[in-house]
N, C-alpha and C positions, 0 to 999 in steps of 0.2 A: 832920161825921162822915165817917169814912172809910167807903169801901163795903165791903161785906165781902167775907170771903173764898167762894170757891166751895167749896164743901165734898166735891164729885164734881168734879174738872179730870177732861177729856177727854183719854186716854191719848196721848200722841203715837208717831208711825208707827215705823216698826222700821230702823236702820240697816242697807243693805247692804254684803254682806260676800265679797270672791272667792278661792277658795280652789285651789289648783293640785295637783292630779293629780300621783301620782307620776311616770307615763310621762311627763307635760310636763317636768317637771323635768330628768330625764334627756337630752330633747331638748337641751335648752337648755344644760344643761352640755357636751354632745360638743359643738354647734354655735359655742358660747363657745371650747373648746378649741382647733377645728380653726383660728378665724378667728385667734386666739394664735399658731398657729404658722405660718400664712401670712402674718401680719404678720411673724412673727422672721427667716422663709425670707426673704422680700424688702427687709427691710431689710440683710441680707448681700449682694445681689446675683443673679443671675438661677441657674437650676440646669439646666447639662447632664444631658441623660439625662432630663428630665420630661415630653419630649413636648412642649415647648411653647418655641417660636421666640422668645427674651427679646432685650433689646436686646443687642447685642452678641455674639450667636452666628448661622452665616450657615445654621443647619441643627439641625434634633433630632427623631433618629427615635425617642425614647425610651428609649436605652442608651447605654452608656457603652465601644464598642467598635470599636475599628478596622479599616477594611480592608472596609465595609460600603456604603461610599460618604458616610458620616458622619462623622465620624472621633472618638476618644471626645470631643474638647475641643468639638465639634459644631462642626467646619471643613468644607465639601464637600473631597471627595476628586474626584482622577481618574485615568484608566487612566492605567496604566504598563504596556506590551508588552515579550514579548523571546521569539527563541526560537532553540531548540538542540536537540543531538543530544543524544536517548536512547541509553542504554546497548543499550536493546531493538533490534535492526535495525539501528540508527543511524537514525530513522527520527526526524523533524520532529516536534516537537513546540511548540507554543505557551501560554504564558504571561501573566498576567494579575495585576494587583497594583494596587489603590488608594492609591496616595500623595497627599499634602498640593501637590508642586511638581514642577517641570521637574529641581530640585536634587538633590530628595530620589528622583528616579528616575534619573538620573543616577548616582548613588550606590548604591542599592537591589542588596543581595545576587542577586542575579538566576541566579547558577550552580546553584539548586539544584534536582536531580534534572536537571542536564543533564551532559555527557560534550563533553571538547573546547572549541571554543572559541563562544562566544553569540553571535548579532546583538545588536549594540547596540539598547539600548532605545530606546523612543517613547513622548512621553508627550501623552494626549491633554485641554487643556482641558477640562471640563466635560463630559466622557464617563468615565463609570465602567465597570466592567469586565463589567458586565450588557449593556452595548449595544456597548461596542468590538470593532473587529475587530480582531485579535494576528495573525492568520495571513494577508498578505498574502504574503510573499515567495513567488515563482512565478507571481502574476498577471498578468506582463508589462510593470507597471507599477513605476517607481521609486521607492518610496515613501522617505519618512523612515526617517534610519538604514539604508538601502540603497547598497552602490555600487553594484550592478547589478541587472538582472532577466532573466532570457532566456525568461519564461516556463515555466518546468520547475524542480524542485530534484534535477536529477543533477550532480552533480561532476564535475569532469574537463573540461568543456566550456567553462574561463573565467570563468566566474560560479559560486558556490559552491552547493551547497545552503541554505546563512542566505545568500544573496544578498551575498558576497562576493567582491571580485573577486580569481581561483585567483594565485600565483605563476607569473611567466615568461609570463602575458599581460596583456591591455590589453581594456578593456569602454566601449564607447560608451554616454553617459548618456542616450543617447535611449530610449523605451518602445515595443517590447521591445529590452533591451541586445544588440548586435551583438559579441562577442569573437574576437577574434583572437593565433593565440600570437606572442608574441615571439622573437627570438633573433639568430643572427648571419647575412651572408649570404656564403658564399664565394666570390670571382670570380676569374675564370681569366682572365688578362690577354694581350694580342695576343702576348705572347713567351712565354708559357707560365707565367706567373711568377702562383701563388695569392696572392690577396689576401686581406683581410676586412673588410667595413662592418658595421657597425653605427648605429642599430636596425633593424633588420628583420622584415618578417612573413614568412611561407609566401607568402602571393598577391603580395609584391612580389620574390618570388626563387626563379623558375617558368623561366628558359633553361637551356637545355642546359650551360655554361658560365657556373651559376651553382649552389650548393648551400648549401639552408639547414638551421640546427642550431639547437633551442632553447636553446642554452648561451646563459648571461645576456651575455654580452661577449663579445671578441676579448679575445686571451691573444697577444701576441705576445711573448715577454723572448728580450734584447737576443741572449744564446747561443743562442737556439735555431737549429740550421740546417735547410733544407730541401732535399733531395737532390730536382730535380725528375726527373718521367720523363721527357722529351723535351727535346730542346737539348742547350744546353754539360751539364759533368759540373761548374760552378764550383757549389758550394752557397749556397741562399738565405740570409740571417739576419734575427732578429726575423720570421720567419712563427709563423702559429698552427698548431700542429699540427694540429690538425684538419682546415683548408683544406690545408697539402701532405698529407696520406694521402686527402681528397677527390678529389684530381684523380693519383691514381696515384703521388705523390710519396712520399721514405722521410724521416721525418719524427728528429732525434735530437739530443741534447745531444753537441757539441761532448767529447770524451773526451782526455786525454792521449794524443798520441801521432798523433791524427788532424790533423795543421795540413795545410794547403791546399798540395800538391807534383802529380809528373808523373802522368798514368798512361797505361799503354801499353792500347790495346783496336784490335785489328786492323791490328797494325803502327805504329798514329800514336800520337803520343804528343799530351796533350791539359793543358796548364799550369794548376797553380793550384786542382787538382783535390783532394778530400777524400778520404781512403781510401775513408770509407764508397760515398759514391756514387761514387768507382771501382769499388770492387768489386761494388756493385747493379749495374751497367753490364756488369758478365764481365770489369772489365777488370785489369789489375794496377796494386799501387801501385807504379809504376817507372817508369825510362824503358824504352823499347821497343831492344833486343839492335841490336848495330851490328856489322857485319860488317869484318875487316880485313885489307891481305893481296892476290896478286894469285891471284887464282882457277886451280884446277889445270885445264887441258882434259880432257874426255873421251877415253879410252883409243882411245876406235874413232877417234877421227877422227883423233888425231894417228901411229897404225898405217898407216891408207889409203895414203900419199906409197911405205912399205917394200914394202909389196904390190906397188906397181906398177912400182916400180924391179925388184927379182928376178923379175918375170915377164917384162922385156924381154931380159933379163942370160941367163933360162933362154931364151929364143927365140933371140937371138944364137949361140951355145953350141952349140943344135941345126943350125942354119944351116954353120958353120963346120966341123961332126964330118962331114954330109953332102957337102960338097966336099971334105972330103981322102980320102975312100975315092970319090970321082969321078977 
């Protein structure tokens, strides 16, 4: 016989069951979302401008703008220097600009809000424009992009104010630059005769029988002639004007009509002579008057001989009238 059934079975326990809150829900879908699109962002590749240093960017402050020390592609930047004259004063001003390279500051519009001509730029590795210094020029020292320094930005003295070195001088590249002007030196030769060398400074053409001119060269062409003042009256040719009026000389172009003949000055005559510097001389263009002819005597002397004959003639005469009435 089979056993039988139980007529009361003992209830069995109760299934658990977990049920999710609305707020969880919500959770879970933004957080689902957000990891969605962090997946989709970096399966494209890293993103400038997030704040966050990906592979292949060497910088990321968070934005996407240049000229910050960042630059938008998130490349470090660095100084780029320059500086120039204000309109205001004429008065130094210095400048400052983050570039990517040495290229691209080299290139970099840099004249703006200045007046005249720039120093050349500087550009500084791995210094941005928060810590560069732009404003050296005047500290005595020759920096990059400098041909000179004299310690000062006055002009006129050889070295510019952008530390340039001025027209018609020369700048030693030592710190601080030594300048000195250029030009020509004129020299007064043992016969009177002006000369001119070149190059020359001021401190090297300082004798009596030396004068110096910042004019950039000697100018000697071939016509020029030089009437000197002392000596013959024959004129110089090829002097620079300059050096014959330096040394009292009459300095002139060759004219029609003046070729090289006599000139008369205190009787002599003097060959081969220029009108011009005859006539600065007092003297004429000629030969000097020739007498010809045999000279007439003077009245009184050749009278004397008559005088002395009728005065013995009268003596005679009274002598003879006295004896006949003896």
């Amino acid at each position: 016989m089979c056993p039988a059934k139980d007529q009361n079975p003992a209830p069995s326990p109760p299934t658990q069951r977990w049920i999710m809150q609305p707020s969880c829900i919500k959770f879970a879908f933004v957080l689902g979302l957000l990891c969605c699109v962090a997946t989709a962002v970096h399966a494209n590749g890293p993103v400038c401008g997030d704040g966050v240093v990906d592979a292949g960017e060497e910088c990321d402050d968070g934005n996407n703008v240049d000229g910050d020390g960042c630059s938008a592609q998130c490349r470090n930047e660095s100084a780029c220097c320059w500086q120039c004259l204000t309109a205001e004063n004429l008065t130094i001003a210095s400048f400052c600009q983050n570039v990517l390279s040495a290229q691209a500051c080299a290139t970099f519009e840099f004249q703006i809000g200045c007046t005249g001509v720039s120093q050349p730029q500087t550009f500084t590795q791995g210094v941005t424009c928060a810590n560069a210094d732009c404003g050296h020029c005047g500290n005595g020292i020759v920096n990059e992009g400098e041909e000179c320094d004299d310690s000062n930005r006055d002009g006129g003295d050889g070295c510019s104010a952008l530390c340039l070195v001025e027209e018609g001088w020369s700048c030693t590249s030592e710190s601080p630059s030594v300048c000195t002007l250029e030009g020509i030196c004129c020299v007064l030769g043992e016969l009177g005769d002006p000369f001119c060398t070149t190059p020359a400074t001021a401190s090297t053409c300082q004798s009596p029988s030396m004068f110096f001119d910042n004019q950039t060269e000697c100018v000697c062409p071939a016509d020029n002639r030089c009437c000197k003042a002392t000596g013959d009256f024959t004129p110089l040719l090829g002097i620079d004007p300059l050096c014959c009026r330096a040394f009292g000389g009459i300095n002139f172009l060759t004219p029609s009509g003046n070729a090289a003949g006599p000139c008369c000055i205190g009787g002599t005559d003097f060959a081969g002579t220029d009108s011009v510097c005859c006539e600065a001389q007092g003297g004429a263009f000629d030969f000097c008057p020739v007498t010809t002819g045999t000279p007439t005597p003077p009245a009184s002397t050749s009278a004397l001989p008559g005088y002395i004959i009728g005065g013995i003639l009268l003596v005679v005469c009274c002598i003879l009238s006295f004896m006949a009435f003896v």
